[in-house]
C-alpha positions as CSV (number, residue, x, y, z in Angstrom):
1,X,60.2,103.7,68.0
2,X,57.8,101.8,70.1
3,X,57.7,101.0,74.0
4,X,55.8,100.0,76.8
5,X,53.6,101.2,79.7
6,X,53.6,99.7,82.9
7,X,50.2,97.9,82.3
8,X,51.3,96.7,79.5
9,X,50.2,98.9,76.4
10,X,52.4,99.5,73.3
11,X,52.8,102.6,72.4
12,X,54.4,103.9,69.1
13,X,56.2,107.6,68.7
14,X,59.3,109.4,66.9
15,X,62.5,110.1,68.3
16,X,64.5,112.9,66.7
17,X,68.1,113.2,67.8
18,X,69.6,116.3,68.0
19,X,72.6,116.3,65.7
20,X,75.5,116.8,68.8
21,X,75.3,115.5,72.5
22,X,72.0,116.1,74.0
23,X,71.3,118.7,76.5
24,X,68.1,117.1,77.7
25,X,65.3,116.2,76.8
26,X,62.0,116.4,75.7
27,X,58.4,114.4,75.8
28,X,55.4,116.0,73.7
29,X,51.7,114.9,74.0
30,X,49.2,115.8,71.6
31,X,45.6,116.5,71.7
32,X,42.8,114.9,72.9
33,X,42.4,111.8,70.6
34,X,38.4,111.8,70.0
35,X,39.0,114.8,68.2
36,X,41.7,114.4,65.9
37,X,44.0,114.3,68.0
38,X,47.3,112.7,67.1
39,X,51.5,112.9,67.3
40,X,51.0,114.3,63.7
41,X,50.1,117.4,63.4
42,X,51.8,121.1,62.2
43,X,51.8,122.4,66.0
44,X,53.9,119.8,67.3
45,X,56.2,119.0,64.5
46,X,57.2,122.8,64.8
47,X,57.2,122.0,68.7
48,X,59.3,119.1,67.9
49,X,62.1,120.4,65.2
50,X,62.6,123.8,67.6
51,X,63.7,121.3,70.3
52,X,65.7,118.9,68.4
53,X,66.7,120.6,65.6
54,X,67.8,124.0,67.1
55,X,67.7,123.2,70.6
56,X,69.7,120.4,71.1
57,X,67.2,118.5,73.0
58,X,66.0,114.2,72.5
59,X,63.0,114.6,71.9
60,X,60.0,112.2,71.9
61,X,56.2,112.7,70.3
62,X,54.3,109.9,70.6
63,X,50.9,108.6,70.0
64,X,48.4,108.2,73.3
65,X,46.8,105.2,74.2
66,X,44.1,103.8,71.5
67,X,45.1,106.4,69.2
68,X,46.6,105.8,65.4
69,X,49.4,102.6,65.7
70,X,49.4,102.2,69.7
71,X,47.8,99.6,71.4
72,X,45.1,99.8,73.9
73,X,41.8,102.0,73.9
74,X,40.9,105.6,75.3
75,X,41.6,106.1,78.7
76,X,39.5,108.9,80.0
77,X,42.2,111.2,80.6
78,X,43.2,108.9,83.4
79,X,45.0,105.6,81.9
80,X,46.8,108.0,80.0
81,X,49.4,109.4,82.8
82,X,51.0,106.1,82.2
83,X,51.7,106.9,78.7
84,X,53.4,110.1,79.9
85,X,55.3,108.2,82.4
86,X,56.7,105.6,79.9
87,X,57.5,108.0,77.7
88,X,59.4,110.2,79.9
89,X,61.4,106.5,81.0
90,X,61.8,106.1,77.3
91,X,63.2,109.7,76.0
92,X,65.5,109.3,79.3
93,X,67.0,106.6,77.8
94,X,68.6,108.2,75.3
95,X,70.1,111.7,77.2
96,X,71.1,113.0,80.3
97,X,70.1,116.5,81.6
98,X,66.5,117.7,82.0
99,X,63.6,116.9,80.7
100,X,61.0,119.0,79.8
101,X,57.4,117.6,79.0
102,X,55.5,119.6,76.5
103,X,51.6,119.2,76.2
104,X,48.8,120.9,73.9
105,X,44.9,120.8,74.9
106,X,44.3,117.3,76.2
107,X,47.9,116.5,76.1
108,X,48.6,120.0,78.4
109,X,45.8,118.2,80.9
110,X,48.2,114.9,80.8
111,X,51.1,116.0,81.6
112,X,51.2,118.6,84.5
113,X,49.1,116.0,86.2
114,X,51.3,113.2,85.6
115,X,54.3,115.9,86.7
116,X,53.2,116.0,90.4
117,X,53.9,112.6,90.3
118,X,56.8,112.4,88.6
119,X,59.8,114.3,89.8
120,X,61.8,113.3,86.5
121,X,59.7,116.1,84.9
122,X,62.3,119.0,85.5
123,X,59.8,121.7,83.7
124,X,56.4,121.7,81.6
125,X,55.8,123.7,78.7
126,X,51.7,123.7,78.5
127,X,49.7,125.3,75.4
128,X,46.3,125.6,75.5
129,X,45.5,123.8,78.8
130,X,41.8,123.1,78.8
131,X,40.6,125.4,81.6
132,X,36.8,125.7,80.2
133,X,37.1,121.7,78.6
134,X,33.5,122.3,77.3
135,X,33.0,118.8,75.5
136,X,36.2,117.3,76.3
137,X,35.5,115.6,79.7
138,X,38.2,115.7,81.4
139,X,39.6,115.1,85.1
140,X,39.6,118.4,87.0
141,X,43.3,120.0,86.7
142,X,45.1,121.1,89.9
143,X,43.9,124.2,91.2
144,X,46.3,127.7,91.3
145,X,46.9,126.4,94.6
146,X,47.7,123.4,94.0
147,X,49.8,124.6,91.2
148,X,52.3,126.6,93.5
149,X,53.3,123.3,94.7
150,X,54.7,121.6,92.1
151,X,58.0,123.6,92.3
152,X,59.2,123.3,88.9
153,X,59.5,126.2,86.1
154,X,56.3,126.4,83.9
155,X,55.4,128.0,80.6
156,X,51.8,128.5,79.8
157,X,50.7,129.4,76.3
158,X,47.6,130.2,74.8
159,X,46.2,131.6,71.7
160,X,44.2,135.5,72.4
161,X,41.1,134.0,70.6
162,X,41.2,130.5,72.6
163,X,37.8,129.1,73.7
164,X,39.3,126.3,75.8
165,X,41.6,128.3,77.6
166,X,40.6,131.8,77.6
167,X,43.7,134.3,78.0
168,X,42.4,136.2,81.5
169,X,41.9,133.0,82.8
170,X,45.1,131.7,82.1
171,X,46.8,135.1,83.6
172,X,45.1,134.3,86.7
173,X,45.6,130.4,86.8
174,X,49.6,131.0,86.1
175,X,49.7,134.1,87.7
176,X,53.2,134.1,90.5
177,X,53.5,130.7,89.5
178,X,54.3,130.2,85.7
179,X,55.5,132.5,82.8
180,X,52.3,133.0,80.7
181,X,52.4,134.1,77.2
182,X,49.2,135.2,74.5
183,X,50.3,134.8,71.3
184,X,47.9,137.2,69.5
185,X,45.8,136.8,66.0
186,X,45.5,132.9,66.7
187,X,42.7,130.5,68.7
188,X,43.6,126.8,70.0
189,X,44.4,125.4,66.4
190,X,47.3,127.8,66.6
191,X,46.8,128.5,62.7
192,X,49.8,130.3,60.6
193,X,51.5,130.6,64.3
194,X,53.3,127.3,64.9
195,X,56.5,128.2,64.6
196,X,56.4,131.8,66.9
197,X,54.9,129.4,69.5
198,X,57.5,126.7,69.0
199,X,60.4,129.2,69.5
200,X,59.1,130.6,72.7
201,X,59.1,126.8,73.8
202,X,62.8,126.6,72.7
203,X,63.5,129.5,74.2
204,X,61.9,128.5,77.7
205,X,63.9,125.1,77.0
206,X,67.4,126.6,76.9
207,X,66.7,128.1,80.1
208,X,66.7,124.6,82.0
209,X,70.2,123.5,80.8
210,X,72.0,126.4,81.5
């Protein structure tokens, strides 16, 4: 499917239907697009069939700004809260209920900061949210305090071996705020460990339509 920011940018991505009536649904964002990042890759098709396929959720990946088939160029981390905000319109379009937004690395950043702007994000699920972005060059993410006021359920993920987002300093970023899991033997590539990470998602998903 394809659809359009509010500036104007096309934007391509997948929809996957779950096979009854939707419960909610679902946005995911991928990684940071100058360094492979892209809606196709192992971590969020796992991501994406837990939600649709098992977890009745619509659910939309789709590519960022400038990146594979969409239109426009690199945004900085900035122009791309639009594409999270169009996508969230778009994925709403098709189910009633929640919707959870789901980000990994540069698409973690995205999301939570487009979600204190957007209260049609009911919940974030975040892996691998670039606390230490080394080379990424990213916008500064919302403090811990500033986290506590967002008000919505959070899930924060990480790999035990991540250099981007080292576990202790996730523990302390999410700590009274969020639900914070280490998924041991793995880095931020989440090798071999895709689909334990995507069920912990689907399990934090079933919580919000309850």
């Amino acid at each position: 499917m394809t659809f359009r920011t509010d500036d104007g940018i096309r934007l391509e991505g997948e929809l996957r239907m779950p096979d009854g009536e939707p419960r909610g649904s679902a946005v995911i964002c991928h990684a940071h697009p100058r360094h492979g990042g892209s809606k196709d890759h192992p971590v969020l098709w796992a991501v994406r069939n837990e939600l649709a396929g098992k977890r009745g959720f619509a659910t939309l990946v789709f590519n960022f700004r400038g990146t594979m088939g969409s239109g426009g160029s690199y945004g900085g981390g900035l122009d791309e809260l639009a594409d999270v905000r169009a996508a969230v319109g778009a994925i709403r379009e098709h189910a009633d209920g929640p919707t959870l937004a789901f980000g990994w690395s540069f698409g973690a950043s995205v999301a939570l900061r487009e979600a204190f702007e957007d209260r049609r994000v009911a919940a974030l699920a975040l892996f691998g949210i670039p606390l230490r972005p080394n080379d990424l060059q990213l916008p500064p993410l919302p403090d811990h305090r500033e986290l506590r006021l967002l008000d919505r359920p959070i899930l924060l993920l990480t790999g035990a071996h991540d250099e981007y987002c080292p576990a202790d300093e996730l523990r302390t970023y999410g700590a009274d705020v969020a639900e914070v899991v280490i998924i041991e033997g793995t880095d931020h590539y989440l090798g071999r460990h895709e689909r334990e990470a995507a069920a912990i998602v689907g399990d934090f998903a079933a919580g919000l339509s309850r």
